[in-house]
N, C-alpha and C positions, 0 to 999 in steps of 0.2 A: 952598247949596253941597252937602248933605247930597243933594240929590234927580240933583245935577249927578254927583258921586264913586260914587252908587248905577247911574247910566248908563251911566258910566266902567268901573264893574266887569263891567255886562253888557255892553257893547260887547271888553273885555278878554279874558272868557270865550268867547265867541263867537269870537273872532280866535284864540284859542289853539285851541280845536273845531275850526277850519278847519283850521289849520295842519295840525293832527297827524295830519289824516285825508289832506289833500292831499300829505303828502310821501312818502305811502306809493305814488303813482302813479308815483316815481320806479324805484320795484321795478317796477312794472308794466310801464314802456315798456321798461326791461333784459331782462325776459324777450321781449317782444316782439318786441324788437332779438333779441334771441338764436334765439327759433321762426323768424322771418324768415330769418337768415342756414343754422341749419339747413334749411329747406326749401328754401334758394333751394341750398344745395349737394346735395344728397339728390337734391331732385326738378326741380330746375333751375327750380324755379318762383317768382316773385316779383310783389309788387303793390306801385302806388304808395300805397295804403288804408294797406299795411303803418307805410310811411314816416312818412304823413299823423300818422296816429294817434298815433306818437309825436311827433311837431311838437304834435299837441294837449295832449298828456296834459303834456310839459315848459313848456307856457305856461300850463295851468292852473295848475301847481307853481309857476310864476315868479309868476305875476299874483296868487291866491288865498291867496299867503305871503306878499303884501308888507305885509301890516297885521300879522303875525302876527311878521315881522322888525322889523316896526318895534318894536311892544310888550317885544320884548326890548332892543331897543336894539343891534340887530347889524346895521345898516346902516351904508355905508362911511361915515365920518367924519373929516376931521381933525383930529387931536388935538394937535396939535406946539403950539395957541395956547392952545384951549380948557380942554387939562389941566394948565396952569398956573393957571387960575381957579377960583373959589369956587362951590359949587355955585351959589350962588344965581343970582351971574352966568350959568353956565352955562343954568342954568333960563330967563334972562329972553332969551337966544339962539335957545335952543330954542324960544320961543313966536313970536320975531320972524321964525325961519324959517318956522315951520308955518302963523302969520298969511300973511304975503306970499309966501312962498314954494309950499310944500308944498303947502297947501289951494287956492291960484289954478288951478296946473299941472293937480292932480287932477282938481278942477272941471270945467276947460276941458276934460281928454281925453274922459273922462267925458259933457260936454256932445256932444263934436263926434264920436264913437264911436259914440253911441245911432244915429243915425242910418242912420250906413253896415249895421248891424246890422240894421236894419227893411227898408232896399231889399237885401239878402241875402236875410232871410228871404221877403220878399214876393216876389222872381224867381226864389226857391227856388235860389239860385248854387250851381254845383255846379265842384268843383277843374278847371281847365284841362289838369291830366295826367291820364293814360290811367288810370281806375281809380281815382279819384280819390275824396276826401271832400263831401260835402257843407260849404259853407261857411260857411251862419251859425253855427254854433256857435262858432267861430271869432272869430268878429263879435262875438258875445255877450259872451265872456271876459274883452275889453279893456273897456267899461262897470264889470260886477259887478267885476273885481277892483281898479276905481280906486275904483269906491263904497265898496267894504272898507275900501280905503285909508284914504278921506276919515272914516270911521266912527274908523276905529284913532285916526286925527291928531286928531279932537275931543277921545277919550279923551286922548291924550296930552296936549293944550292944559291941558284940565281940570284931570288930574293935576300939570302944571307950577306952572298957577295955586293949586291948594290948599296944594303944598309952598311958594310963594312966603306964604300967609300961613298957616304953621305948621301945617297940620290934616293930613297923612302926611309919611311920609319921604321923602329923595329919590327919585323917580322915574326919576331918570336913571342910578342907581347901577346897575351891571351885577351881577347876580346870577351868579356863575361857579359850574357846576356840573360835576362829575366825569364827566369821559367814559366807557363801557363802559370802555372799553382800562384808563384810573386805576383804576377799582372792581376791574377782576380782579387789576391789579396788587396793590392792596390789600388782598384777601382773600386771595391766595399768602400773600404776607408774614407777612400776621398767621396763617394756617394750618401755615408753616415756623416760627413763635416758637412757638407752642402746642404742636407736635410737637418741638421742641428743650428745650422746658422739661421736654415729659412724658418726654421720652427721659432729663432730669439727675435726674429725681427718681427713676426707676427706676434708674439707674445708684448711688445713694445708697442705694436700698432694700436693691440687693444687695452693698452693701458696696463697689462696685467707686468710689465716688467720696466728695469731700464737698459739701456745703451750701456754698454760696460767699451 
């Protein structure tokens, strides 16, 4: 179990690498979206390349984050039954999804994906609109990012099964972390007490108040 939880954590690391690098292509198509729509007003000039690119760049984001969402545990779920149960319960849910569920689907896309992706690249498929992208890479995306998948979902399996016989803590517990927006709100706050404080103590120094 010890060589299975050490896989787990590199399969873990890796998913998170991914993520944090792939979600920054979401700025990328925004700008791109944005030079597009300038130039197509400016210069009255426009490509479908333009278009394409961000069709890629947003499915790489979808497809190369889904192990990366899973591993946080912020994939859509219903809770309305499960968050009445015991973790453990919940744990032995979570493996019966990922067994028959999760890991079949994966597999299968995965399996029947590769394909289409090799007769792209071998006729070298090129987009149907005027200006278009070339197509396997396209092709490509839907394999690697369900392999990701299937990678995250062992981890997860793993980590279910070790919390089932005592050796980490829950794995399912969501770790909520403070958003930019909370942290500033939080460092105002505590920057108006520090400056209120030091404003009473100076008001005492010169007499004008007291010590409360």
């Amino acid at each position: 179990m010890k060589a299975l939880l050490a896989l787990s954590r590199a399969i873990d690391a890796s998913s998170e690498r991914i993520g944090r690098s792939v979600y920054w292509l979401v700025l990328v198509a925004v700008l791109i979206s944005a030079a597009n729509a300038v130039v197509r007003k400016v210069f009255n000039y426009s490509s479908n390349s333009f278009l394409e690119i961000q069709w890629y760049l947003f499915s790489v984001v979808f497809l190369f984050s889904a192990g990366y969402t899973l591993k946080h545990n912020e994939h859509v779920r219903i809770d309305i039954v499960t968050g009445r149960l015991s973790p453990r319960v919940r744990a032995g849910i979570d493996i019966f999804g990922t067994v028959f569920f999760l890991l079949p689907v994966a597999i299968l896309v995965t399996w029947l994906s590769w394909p289409l992706f090799i007769d792209a690249y071998v006729r070298h498929e090129v987009s149907t609109n005027t200006g278009g992208l070339i197509v396997w890479p396209a092709r490509l995306m839907v394999p690697v990012g369900f392999f990701l998948l299937i990678a995250q979902a062992l981890s997860e399996l793993i980590k279910r099964i070790a919390f089932l016989r005592g050796l980490i803590p829950d794995p399912g517990e969501k770790m909520v972390e403070k958003t930019i927006k909370e942290q500033m709100a939080e460092e105002i706050l505590r920057s108006r007490g520090d400056l209120a404080i030091a404003e009473e103590f100076e008001d005492i120094a010169n007499g004008r108040g007291e010590r409360r």
